[in-house]
Every structure is written in structure tokens, then in C-alpha cells.
C-alpha positions as CSV (number, residue, x, y, z in Angstrom):
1,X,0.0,0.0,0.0
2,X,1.3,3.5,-0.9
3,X,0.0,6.5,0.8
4,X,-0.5,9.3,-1.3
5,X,-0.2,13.3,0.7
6,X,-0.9,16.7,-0.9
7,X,-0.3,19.6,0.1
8,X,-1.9,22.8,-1.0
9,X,-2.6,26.5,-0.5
10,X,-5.5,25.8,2.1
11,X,-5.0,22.3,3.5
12,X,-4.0,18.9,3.3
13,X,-5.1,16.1,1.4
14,X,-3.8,12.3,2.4
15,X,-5.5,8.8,0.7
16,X,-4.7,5.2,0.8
17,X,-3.8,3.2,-2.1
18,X,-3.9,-0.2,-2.8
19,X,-2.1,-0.9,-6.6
20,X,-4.9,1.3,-8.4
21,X,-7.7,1.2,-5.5
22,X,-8.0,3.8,-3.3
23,X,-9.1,2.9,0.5
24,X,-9.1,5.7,2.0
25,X,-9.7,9.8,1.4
26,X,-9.4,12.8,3.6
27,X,-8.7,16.3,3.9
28,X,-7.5,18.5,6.5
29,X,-7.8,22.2,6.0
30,X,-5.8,24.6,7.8
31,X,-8.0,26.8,9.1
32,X,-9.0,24.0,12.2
33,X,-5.5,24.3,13.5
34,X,-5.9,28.4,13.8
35,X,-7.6,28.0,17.3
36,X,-4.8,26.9,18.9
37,X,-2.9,29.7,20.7
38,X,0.4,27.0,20.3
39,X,0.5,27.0,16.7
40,X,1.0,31.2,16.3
41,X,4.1,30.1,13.6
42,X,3.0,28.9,9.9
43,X,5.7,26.3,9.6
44,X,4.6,24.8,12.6
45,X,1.2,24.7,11.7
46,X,2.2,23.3,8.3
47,X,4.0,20.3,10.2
48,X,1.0,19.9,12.8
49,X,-1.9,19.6,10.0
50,X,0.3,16.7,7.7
51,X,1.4,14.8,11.3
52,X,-2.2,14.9,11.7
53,X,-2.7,13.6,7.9
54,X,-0.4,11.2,8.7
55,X,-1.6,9.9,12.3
56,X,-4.8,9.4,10.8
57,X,-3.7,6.6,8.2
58,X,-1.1,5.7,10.3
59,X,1.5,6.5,8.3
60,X,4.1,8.0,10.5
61,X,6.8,5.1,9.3
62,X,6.0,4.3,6.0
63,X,6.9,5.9,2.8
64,X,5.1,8.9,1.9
65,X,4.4,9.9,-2.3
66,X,4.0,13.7,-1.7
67,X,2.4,16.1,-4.4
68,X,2.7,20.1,-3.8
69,X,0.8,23.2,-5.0
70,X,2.3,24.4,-8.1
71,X,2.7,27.4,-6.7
72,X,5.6,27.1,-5.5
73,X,7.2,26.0,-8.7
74,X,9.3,27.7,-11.6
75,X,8.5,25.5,-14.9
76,X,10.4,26.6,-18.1
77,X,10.1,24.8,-21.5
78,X,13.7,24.3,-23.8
79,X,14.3,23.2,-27.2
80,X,18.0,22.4,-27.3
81,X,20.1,20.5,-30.5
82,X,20.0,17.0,-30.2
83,X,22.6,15.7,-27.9
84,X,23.7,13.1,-25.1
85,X,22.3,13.2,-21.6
86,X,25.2,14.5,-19.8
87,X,25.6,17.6,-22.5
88,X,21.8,18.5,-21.7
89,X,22.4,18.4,-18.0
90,X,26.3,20.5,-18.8
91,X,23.9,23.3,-21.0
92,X,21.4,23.7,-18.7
93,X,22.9,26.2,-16.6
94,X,23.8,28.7,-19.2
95,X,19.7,28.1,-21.0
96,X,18.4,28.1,-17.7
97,X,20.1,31.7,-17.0
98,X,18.4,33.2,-19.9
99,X,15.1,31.9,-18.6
100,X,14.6,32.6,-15.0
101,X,15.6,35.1,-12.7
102,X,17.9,32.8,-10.2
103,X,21.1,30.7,-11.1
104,X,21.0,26.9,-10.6
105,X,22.7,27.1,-7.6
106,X,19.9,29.2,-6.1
107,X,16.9,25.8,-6.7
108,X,16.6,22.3,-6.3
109,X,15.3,21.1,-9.6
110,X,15.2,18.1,-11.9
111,X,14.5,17.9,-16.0
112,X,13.4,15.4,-18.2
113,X,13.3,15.4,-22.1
114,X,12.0,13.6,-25.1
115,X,14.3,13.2,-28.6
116,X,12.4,14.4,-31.6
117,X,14.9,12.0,-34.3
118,X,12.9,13.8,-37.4
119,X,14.1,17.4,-36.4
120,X,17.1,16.3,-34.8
121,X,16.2,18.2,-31.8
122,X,15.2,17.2,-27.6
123,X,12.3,19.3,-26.3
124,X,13.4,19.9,-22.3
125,X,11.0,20.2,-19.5
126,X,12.5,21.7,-16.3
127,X,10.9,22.0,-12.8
128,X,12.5,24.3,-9.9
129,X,12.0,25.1,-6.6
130,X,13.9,28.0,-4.7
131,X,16.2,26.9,-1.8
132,X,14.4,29.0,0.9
133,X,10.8,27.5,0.0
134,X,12.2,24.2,-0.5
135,X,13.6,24.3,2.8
136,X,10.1,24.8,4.3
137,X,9.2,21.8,3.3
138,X,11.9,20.0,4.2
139,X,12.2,21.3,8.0
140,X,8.6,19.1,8.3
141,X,10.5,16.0,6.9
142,X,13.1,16.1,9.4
143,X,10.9,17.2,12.2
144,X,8.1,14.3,11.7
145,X,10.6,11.6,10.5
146,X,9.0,11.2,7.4
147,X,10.4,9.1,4.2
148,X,9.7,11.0,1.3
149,X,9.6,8.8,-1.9
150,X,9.2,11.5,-3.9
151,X,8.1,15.1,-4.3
152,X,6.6,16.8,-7.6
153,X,4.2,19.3,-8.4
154,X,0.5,18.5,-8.4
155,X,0.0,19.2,-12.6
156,X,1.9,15.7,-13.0
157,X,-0.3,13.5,-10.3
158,X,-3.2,14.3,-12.2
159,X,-1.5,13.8,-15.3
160,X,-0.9,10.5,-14.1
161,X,-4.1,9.4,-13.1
162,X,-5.4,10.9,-16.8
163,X,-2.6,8.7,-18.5
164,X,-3.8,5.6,-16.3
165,X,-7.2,6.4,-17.4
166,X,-6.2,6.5,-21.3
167,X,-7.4,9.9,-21.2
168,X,-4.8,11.9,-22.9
169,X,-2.8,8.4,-24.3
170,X,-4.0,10.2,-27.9
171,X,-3.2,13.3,-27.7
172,X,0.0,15.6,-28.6
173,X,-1.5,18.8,-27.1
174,X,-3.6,19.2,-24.5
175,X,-4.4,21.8,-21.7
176,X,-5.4,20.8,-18.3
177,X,-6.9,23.0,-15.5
178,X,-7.8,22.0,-12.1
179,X,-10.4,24.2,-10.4
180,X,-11.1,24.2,-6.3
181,X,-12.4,27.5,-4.7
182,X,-8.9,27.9,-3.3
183,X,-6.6,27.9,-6.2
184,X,-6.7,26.9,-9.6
185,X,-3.9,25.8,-12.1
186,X,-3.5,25.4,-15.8
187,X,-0.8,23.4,-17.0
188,X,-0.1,23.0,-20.9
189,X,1.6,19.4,-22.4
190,X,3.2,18.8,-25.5
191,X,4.4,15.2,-26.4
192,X,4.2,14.3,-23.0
193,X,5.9,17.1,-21.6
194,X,4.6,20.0,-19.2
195,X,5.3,23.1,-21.5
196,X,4.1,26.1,-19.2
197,X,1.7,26.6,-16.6
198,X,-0.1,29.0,-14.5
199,X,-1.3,29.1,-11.2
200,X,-4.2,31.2,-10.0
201,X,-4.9,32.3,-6.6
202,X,-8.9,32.0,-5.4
203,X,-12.0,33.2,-7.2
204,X,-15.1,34.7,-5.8
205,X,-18.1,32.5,-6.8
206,X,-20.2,35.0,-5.3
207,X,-20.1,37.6,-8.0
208,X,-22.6,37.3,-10.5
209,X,-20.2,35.2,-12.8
210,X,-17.6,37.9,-12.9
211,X,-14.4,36.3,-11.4
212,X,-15.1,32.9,-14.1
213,X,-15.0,35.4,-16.9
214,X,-12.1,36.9,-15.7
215,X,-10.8,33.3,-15.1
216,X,-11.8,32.5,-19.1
217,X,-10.2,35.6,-20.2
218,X,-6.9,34.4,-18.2
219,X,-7.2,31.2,-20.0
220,X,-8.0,33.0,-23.4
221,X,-4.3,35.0,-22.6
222,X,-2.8,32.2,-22.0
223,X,-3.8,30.2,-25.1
224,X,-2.4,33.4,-27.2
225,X,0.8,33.4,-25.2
226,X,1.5,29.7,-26.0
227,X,0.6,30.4,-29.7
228,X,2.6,33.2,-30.2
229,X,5.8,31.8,-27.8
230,X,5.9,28.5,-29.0
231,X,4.3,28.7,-32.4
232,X,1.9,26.0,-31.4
233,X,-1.3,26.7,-33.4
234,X,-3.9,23.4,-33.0
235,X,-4.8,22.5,-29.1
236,X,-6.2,19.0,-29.0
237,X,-8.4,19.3,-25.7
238,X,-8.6,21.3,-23.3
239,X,-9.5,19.1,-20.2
240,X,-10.8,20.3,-16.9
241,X,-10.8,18.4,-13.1
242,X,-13.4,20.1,-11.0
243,X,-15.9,19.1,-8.5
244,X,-19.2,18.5,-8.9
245,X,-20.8,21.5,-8.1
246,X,-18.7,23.2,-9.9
247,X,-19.3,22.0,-13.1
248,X,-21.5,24.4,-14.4
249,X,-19.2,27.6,-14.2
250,X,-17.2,26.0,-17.4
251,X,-20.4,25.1,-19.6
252,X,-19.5,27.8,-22.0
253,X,-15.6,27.0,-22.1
254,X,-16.2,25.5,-25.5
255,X,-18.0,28.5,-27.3
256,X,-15.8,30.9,-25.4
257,X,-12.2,29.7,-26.4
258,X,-13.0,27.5,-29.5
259,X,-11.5,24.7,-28.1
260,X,-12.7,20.6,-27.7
261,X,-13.6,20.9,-23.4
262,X,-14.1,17.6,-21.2
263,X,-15.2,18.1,-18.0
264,X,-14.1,15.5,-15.4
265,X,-15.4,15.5,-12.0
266,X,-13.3,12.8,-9.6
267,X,-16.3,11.3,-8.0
268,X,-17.0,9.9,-11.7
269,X,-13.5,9.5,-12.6
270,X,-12.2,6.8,-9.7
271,X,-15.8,5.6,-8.9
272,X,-16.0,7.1,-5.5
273,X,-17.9,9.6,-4.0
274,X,-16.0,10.9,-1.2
275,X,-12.9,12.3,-3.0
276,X,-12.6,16.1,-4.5
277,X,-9.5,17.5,-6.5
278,X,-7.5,17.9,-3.8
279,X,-7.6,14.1,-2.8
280,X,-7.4,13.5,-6.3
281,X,-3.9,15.0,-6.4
282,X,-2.7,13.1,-3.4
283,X,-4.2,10.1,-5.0
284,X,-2.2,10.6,-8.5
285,X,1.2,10.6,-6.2
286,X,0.8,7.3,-5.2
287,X,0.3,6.2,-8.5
288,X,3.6,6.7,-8.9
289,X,5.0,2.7,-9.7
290,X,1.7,1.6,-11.0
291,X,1.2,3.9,-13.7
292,X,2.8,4.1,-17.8
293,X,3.5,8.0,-17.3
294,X,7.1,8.0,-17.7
295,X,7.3,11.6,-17.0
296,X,9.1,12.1,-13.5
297,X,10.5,14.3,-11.6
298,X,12.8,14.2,-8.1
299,X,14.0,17.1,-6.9
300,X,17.5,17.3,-6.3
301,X,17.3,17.2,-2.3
302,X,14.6,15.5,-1.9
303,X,17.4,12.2,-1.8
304,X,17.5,13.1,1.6
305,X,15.3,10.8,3.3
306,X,15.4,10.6,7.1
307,X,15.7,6.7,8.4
308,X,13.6,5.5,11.3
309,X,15.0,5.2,14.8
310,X,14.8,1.2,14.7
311,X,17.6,1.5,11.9
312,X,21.0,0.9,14.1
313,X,24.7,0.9,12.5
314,X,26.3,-2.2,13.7
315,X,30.2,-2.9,12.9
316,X,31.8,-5.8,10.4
317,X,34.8,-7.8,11.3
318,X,37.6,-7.5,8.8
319,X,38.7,-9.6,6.1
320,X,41.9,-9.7,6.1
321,X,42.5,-11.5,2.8
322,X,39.8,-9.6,0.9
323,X,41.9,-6.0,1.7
324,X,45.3,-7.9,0.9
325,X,43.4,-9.4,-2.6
326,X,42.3,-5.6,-3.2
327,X,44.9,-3.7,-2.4
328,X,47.4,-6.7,-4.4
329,X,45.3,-6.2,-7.6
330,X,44.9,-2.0,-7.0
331,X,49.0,-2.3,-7.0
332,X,48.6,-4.1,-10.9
333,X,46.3,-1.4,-11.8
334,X,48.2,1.3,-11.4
335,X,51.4,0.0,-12.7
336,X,49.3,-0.7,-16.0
337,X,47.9,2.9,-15.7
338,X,50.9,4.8,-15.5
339,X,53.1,2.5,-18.5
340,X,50.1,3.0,-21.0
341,X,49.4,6.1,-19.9
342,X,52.6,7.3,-20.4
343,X,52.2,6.8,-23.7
344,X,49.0,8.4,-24.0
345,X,50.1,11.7,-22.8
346,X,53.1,11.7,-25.4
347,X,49.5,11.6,-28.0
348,X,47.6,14.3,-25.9
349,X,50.3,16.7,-26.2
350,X,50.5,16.0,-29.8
351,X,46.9,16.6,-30.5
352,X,47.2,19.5,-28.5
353,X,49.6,21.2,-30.1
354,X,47.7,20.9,-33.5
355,X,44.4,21.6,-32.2
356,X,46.6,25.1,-30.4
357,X,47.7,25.9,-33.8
358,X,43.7,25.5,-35.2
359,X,42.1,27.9,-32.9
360,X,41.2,31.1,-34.6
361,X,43.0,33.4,-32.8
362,X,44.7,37.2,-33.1
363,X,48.3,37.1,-34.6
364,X,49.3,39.3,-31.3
365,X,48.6,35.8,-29.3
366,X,47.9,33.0,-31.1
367,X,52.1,31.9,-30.5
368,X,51.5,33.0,-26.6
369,X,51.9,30.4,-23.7
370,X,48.8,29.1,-22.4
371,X,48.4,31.1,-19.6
372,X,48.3,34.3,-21.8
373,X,45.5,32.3,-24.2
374,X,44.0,31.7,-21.4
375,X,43.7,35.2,-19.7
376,X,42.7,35.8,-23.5
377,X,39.6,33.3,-23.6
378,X,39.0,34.8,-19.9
379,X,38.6,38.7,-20.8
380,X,36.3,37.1,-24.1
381,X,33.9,34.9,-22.2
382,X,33.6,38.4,-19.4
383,X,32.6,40.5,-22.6
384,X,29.9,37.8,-23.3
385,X,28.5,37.2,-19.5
386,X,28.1,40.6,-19.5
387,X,26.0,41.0,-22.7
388,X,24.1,38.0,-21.2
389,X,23.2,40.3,-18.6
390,X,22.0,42.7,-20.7
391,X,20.1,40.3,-22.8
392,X,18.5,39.1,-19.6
393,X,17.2,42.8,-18.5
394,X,15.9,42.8,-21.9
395,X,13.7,39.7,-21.5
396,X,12.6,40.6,-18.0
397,X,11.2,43.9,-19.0
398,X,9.3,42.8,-21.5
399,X,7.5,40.3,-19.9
400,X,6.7,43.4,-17.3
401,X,5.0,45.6,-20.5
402,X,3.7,42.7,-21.8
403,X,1.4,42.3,-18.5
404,X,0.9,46.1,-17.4
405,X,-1.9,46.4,-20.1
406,X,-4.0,43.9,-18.1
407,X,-3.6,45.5,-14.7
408,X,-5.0,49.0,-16.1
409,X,-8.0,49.8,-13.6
410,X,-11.3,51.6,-14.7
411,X,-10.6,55.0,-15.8
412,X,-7.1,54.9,-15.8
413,X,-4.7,55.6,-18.4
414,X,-1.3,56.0,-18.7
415,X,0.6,59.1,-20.3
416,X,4.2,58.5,-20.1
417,X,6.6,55.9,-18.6
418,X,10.1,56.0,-18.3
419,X,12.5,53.1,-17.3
420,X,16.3,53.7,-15.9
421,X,19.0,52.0,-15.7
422,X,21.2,51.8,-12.5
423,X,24.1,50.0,-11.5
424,X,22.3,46.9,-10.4
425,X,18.7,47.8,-10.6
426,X,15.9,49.0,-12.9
427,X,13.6,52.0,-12.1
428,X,10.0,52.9,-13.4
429,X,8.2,55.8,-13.0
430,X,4.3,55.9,-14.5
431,X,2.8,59.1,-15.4
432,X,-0.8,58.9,-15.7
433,X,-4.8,59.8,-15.4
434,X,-7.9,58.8,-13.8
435,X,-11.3,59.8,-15.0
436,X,-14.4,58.8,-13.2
437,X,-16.4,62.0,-12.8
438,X,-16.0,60.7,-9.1
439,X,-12.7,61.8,-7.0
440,X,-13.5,59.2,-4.6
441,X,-14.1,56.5,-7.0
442,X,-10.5,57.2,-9.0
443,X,-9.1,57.4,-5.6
444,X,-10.5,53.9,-5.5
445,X,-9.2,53.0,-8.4
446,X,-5.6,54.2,-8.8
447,X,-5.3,52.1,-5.2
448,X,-6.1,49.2,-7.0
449,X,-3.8,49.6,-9.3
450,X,-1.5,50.3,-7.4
451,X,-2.1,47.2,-5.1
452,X,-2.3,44.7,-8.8
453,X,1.1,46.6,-9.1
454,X,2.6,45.1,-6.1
455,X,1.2,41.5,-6.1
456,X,1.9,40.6,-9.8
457,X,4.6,37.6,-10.2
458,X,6.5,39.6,-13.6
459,X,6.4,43.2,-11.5
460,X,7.4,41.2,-7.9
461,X,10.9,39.7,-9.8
462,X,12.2,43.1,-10.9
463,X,10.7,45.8,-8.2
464,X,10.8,45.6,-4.8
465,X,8.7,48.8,-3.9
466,X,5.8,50.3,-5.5
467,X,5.6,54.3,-4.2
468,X,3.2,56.6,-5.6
469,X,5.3,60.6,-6.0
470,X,2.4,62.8,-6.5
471,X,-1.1,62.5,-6.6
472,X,-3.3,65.7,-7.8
473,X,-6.3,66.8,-9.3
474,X,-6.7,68.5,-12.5
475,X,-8.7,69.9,-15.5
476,X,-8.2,68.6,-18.5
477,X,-10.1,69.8,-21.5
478,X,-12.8,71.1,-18.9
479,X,-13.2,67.8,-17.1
480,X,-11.8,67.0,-13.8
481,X,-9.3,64.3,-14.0
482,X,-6.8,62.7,-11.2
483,X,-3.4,63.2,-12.2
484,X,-1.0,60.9,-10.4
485,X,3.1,59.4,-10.8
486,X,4.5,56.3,-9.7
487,X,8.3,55.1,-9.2
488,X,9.2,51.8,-9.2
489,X,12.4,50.4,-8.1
């Protein structure tokens, strides 16, 4: 038996599972711990709610298949030359660079690729986790003795369970979005392969309808990014895990975005009535050796696996003859090594000196010592990190104009905007209007704003504080308009 745990934005989810059967389903939200006057800090609540999770299916000792909000992922999409395993894992830190804000060093993270033989090219999906929230994560490992098996985002458990199902076994493009009144994601694959996702905090179903057409229109944006990005133009299906009484809301996703939409709920899906998304995601981790998705991912880190206290060290006599056979044939070894290596190093410093006289090099050096090449290749490769840098500002910014259209409030406009340059640092400052024959209402709105400012992911990697300079009113053409600037930095 496997026991499947997942842990979201709200809660924790935990199920049994026997092979494909699941015996048993649960969830634990967060918000029954909050009485507690001992449980005022949120890792240790964290820790509290999954011992709980665990106590309940008494699963303290056994090995746990743990599945994570996306959230707290970074998922980038690469399509490299075709080439061997190790060159894909050597390149990866100088693509990955390009891509995300953070060096290597910075995540825990794992890939995994398919070869396309007919392009001669490897698509490359890579999944990442910062240190600091890894860490999180990891401090309730250690601190309830827990065997992690594995540790992946929640997109692939429910891929998993779709690919058991033969749901997406015939299709090369499909979208999949999971819906719970806490948080939402929609996660794009091509040939097997997550491509990009998105996560989306909680919508109101209270409002008239409003926040599911904002949710359609995020989809709709997110369909005409992957088209553009990717030059992907024909989407197979879009698919869509939601409970029951949810499934109404997305009765007009068809007609809306054009696209085949299935609607799954996982009462139908696993035959079982007490089970929602959540546990659905818990129960798609456990899957893990009894399903034909070969996609997987283990965090580097995640190796770590804390042993249980009954495991006890004990020592090993010493035979004698085996370290006198050893050490007798290491002894033949090396005296093999070093006489036919000796004359491999006569050949290396042959091919090196033809291969010296083959590099493309200035007159001024090219009959230099190594050292001086060296510094040469040195002062080269320092030119081109730092026009990598630049290139990186570039892509960063315009991922930051590409979104501020969207985060325009009612009745504002912008007039002028202005971006410099400092030593390690970008500024912004926005010059703009708002018009809503009402000072208090633009008040209202330019605080909004603001606020959508502030909490969006592109603006969040580049600017740390959001300040507004002046705020005024004016007339403009006879109308009463609020005039306002905002820096950035």
C-alpha cells in the first residue's frame, strides 16, 4: 500500500492506495489548527496539519508519495540540439540563466526530455523550486521523520491518473486545468511534456459570474501566449478536473475559447464519492510505480530521506585476505595505468599542439603560452557574461510591459513611462490619469492599481517597492481628472 499526501494552499489532502484502489480519502484544512494559541508560527502549523494527515492513516513510518501546489514551482520549457544526456544536463545552466531570474545554484530542480529524431532536436521540461521555499518543506520531513519517496508538483499527479485512465494516451496537445475555490492551475503538455503553466490564486463564486469570466479571459491569454511563444497553433483538448458542483461555471468554455472541453469530475472519474481534487492529487502521487507515465521528476534534495529510529549501524569484522586481494590487484592497476598512460600523454600533447595551432586566434597571441590564451579566452567569455546580462534585463522587462496592459484599472490611463537604468537595478516611474467623474471613485481605483502593481509575479521579480510621488487633481479639457506618478524600483 502507498499512501499518497498533498499539500496545497489551504490544506492537506492524504489517501490510501492499494495498486490502483483507493481505500481511503481525507482532507485537512488549515483553518482548524488556527484556534490553537500554540501553533502562532505557519511552519509549525504546516508540520501539525500533515502529522495529523499522517496519524490518521497511520503512516508516520511508512513511505510517503508527496504532491505540492504548483505554486511554489518555476517550470520553463527548452528546445536544445540534439545531444547526449550529460551535454543537456552540462547546458542547462547557461539556457536556464536566460530563462529565469535565479542561477541553478539558487533551486533544487530536476529535467526530463523527449528526442524528436525527425528534427534532430530534444524538447526539455525543467521543474525548480527556490532553496528558501524548499527548505520549508523540508524542515517538516526532518521534524516528523518522514520518508519522502518523492516530491513533484500537483499538474503531474493528475496527469498521471489521466494517462492511467487513457485519457490523454492520444493526444499531442492538450491543456489541463484543475479548479477548487482555493486555487486553480492550468498546466499545458506537448508530447508528453509540461510546457508552461499557471497558477491562480482563489475566485469569488459569489459575484454574479464575474471572477469565471475573468478566469476564461486568463485562459483565453494564456492560449495566445503559448501560440505566439511556441508557435503551437492546434490545441487537442482542453480538459478540466473540477468538482461537482462546480461544473456548471465552465459550460460555455467550449463556445468561449474554441477549443474541444471535457469536463471531469473525480467522483465519476475513480468511482468514489468521497474524493474532491484535492484528494485527487494526493491520490495521483501514489500512482507513482503503477502507472505508464514516464514523466518524473525528483527534486535534487529531496534524496535526503530521514531513516527511522529502529535502523541501528552495527560494525563488520575485517577480512583480512579480501583488503590484501584488493589492495594486491589496485598495486597491478596502477602500474598498467601509469606505462600505457605514459604513452597516452606523449598523443595528448601531440593533438594539442595541432588543435593550439587551429584555434582562430589574433596574430598578437595566437604563439603565446597558455596562460596568456588563457587570460585571452578569460577577458572574451567576461565580454559575453556581460552582454548576457543585458540580454537578460531585456527579457525581464518585456514580460513586465507585456502584463501592465492587463492590470489597467477603470478609468485609468497611462501618459508616459520611463525606465532607468542603475548599476544593479531598474527603475520605473508611471505618469498617468484617472477619469471617473467621481474623486473618490479614482481614488478607488488608482489604489487598486497600485495594489495589482505590487502583487503581480513579472512586476514582484524586478521591483521591490511600489511608491506613488504625487497624486493631484486637474482639469483637463474642462473635465476634472486625477493626475498621479508612480516610481518603481
Amino acid at each position: 500500500m502507498n499512501i499518497g499526501l498533498y499539500v496545497g494552499v489551504d490544506g492537506v489532502s492524504v489517501v490510501i492506495v492499494d495498486r490502483q484502489k483507493l481505500l481511503f480519502s481525507f482532507k485537512f484544512k488549515l483553518s482548524s489548527l488556527e484556534e490553537k494559541e500554540d501553533l502562532n508560527n505557519e511552519e509549525i502549523k504546516w508540520a501539525a496539519l500533515v502529522n495529523k494527515a499522517l496519524q490518521r492513516v497511520e503512516g508516520e513510518k511508512k513511505n510517503v508519495y508527496m504532491s505540492v501546489t504548483d505554486r511554489d514551482f518555476i517550470l520553463r520549457f527548452l528546445e536544445m540540439p540534439l545531444m547526449k544526456k550529460k551535454e543537456i544536463e552540462a547546458s542547462l545552466n547557461f539556457e536556464m540563466e536566460r530563462c529565469i531570474p535565479f542561477k541553478l545554484e539558487e533551486l533544487v530542480w530536476d529535467y526530463d526530455y523527449t528526442r524528436i529524431q525527425r528534427s534532430k532536436r530534444i524538447n526539455v521540461s525543467f521543474w525548480g523550486m527556490k532553496k528558501d521555499t524548499f527548505g520549508k518543506y523540508e524542515n517538516i520531513f526532518t521534524h516528523l521523520n518522514m520518508k519522502v519517496f518523492t516530491f513533484e508538483p500537483s499538474t503531474l499527479s493528475l496527469a498521471r491518473i489521466l494517462k492511467a485512465k487513457k485519457i490523454i494516451s492520444k493526444l499531442d496537445l492538450f491543456v489541463l486545468l484543475d479548479f477548487t475555490e482555493s486555487e486553480s492551475n492550468l498546466s499545458f503538455f506537448y508530447s508528453r511534456l509540461p510546457l508552461f503553466n499557471r497558477h491562480f490564486s482563489a475566485f469569488s463564486l459569489k459575484k454574479n459570474g464575474k471572477d469565471i469570466q475573468r478566469l476564461i479571459e486568463e485562459i483565453r491569454v494564456s492560449f495566445q501566449y503559448l501560440q505566439r511563444e511556441f508557435k503551437l497553433q492546434h490545441l487537442n483538448k482542453l480538459i478540466v478536473l473540477c468538482d461537482r458542483q462546480h461544473t456548471n461555471l465552465f459550460s460555455t468554455l467550449k463556445d468561449n475559447l474554441g477549443v474541444e472541453t471535457e469536463v471531469i469530475v473525480p467522483q465519476d472519474l475513480l468511482k468514489e464519492e468521497n474524493i474532491d481534487v484535492s484528494c485527487l492529487k494526493a491520490y495521483g502521487a501514489a500512482l507513482l510505480n503503477y502507472s505508464s507515465y514516464n514523466y518524473r521528476i525528483n527534486l535534487r534534495g529531496t534524496e535526503r530521506i530521514v531513516l527511522s529510529e529502529e535502523v541501528i549501524w552495527k560494525s563488520t569484522p575485517v577480512n583480512w585476505k579480501l583488503v590484501f586481494g584488493v589492495g594486491v590487484i589496485s598495486l597491478l592497476v596502477s602500474l598498467f595505468l601509469f606505462f600505457s598512460l605514459k604513452g597516452e600523454i606523449f598523443s595528448y600533447k601531440l593533438r594539442l599542439s595541432r588543435r593550439r595551432s587551429s584555434l582562430n586566434l589574433p596574430l598578437s597571441i595566437k604563439n603565446s603560452n597558455i596562460k596568456e590564451i588563457t587570460n585571452y579566452l578569460n577577458r572574451k567569455k567576461g565580454r559575453m557574461e556581460s552582454l548576457k546580462i543585458r540580454l537578460s534585463s531585456l527579457v525581464k522587462i518585456a514580460k513586465v510591459l507585456e502584463r501592465l496592459p492587463y492590470l489597467l484599472t477603470e478609468g485609468l490611463w497611462l501618459q508616459d513611462m520611463q525606465l532607468t537604468k542603475k548599476e544593479n537595478s531598474l527603475e520605473m516611474s508611471l505618469l498617468g490619469y484617472v477619469f471617473l467623474d467621481d474623486s473618490q471613485k479614482e481614488g478607488s481605483s488608482l489604489d487598486k492599481f497600485i495594489s495589482q502593481l505590487k502583487n503581480d509575479e513579472e512586476f514582484k521579480k524586478i521591483f521591490g517597492d511600489v511608491n506613488i510621488s504625487f497624486i493631484e487633481r486637474k482639469i483637463i479639457n474642462n473635465f476634472p481628472v486625477t493626475s498621479f506618478q508612480i516610481k518603481l524600483n
